[in-house]
N, C-alpha and C positions, 0 to 999 in steps of 0.2 A: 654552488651546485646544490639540486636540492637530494633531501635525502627519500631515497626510493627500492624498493623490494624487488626480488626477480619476481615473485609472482605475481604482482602489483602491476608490474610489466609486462608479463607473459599474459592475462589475461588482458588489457589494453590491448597488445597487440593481435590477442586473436579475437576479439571484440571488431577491432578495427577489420582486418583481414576477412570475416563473417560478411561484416555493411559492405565489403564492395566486389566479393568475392563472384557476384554475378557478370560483371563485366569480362569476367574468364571466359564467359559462355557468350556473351549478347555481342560483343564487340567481332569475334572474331566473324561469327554467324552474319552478320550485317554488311564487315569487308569482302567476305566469302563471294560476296552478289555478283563484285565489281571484275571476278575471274582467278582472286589470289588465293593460295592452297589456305586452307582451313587450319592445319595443323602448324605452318609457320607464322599464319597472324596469331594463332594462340601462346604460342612461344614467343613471338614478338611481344603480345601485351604482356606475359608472365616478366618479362626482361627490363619490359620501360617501367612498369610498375615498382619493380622489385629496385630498381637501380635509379628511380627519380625520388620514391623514398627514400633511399637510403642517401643521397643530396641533401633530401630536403630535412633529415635527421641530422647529418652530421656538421654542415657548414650552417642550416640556417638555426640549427638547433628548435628544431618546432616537430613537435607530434603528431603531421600531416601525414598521411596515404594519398599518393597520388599513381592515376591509374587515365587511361585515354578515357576522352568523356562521349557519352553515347551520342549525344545532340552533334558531335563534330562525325564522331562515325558515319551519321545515316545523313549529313549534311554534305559528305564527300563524295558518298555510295549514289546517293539519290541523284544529288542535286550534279555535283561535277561530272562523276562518269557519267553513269543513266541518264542525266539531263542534258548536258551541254555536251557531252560524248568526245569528252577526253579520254584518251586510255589512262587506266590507273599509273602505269608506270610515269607520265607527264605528271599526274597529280600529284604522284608522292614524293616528284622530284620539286614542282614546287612547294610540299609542306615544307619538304627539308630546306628549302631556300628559308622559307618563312620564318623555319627554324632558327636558323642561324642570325638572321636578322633583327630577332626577339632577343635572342643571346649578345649579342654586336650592341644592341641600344643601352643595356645599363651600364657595360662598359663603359659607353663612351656618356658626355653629357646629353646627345642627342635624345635620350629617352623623356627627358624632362621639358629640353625642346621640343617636341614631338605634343607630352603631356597639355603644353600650356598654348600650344595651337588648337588644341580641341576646345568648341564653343561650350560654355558651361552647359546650356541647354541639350547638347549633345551625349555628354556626359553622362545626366542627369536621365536620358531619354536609353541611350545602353544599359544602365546600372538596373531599371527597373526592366527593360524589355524583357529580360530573362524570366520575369516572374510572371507575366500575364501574357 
C-alpha cells in the first residue's frame, strides 16, 4: 500500500475532477439534439461518471476519471439518429447491448479470441486513427 495524505488526495482529485468537469456541460448539450431532456442526460453523465470511477478505483485500483467521451456523443447524435434516422431510444437500446457484450468478453476467453482475430495491421491502423 503506498503511503499517501488526504490532502495529497483531495487535491488529485479535484485536479482531476477540474480536467473533465466540462463534459457536465458538452455531453448532455450534444445528446439534447437527439430529443432526450437535458437535465436527465446531465444526471446520467453525473452518475456514469461518478460510479465507473469509483469501479475503476476500487477493483482496478488505478487513478482514472472516467466520464462518456465527446467523439461517441456527437458520433451517436450526428451520425446515428440525425444521420441514419434511428430514434434514440433504438440507439441506446443498442449501446446497452454493446454494453453488455464489452462486459461478457473479458469474462469469458472470447475477448482474446476476438483480440487475436484482428489483423496486426488493423490494429495498428485504430490505435493511431484517433490521433490524426
Amino acid at each position: 500500500m503506498h503511503k499517501t495524505y488526504l490532502k495529497t488526495e483531495f487535491i488529485a482529485g479535484f485536479t482531476t475532477f477540474i480536467t473533465m468537469a466540462y463534459a457536465l456541460a458538452v455531453v448532455p448539450s450534444i445528446l439534447s439534439v437527439t430529443g432526450m431532456l437535458k437535465k436527465a442526460l446531465f444526471t446520467s453523465v453525473v452518475l456514469v461518471s461518478m460510479i465507473s470511477t469509483f469501479i475503476m478505483g476500487i477493483y482496478a485500483k488505478l487513478p482514472f476519471a472516467l466520464a462518456p467521451g465527446i467523439g461517441l456523443c456527437v458520433f451517436f447524435t450526428c451520425t446515428v439518429v440525425l444521420g441514419m434516422g434511428y430514434p434514440w431510444q433504438t440507439s441506446l437500446t443498442a449501446v446497452f447491448i454493446e454494453g453488455l457484450i464489452f462486459i461478457f468478453l473479458p469474462v469469458t476467453n472470447l475477448r482474446i479470441i476476438v483480440a487475436k482475430a484482428i489483423p496486426d495491421n488493423l490494429k495498428k491502423a485504430i490505435s493511431v486513427g484517433n490521433n490524426g
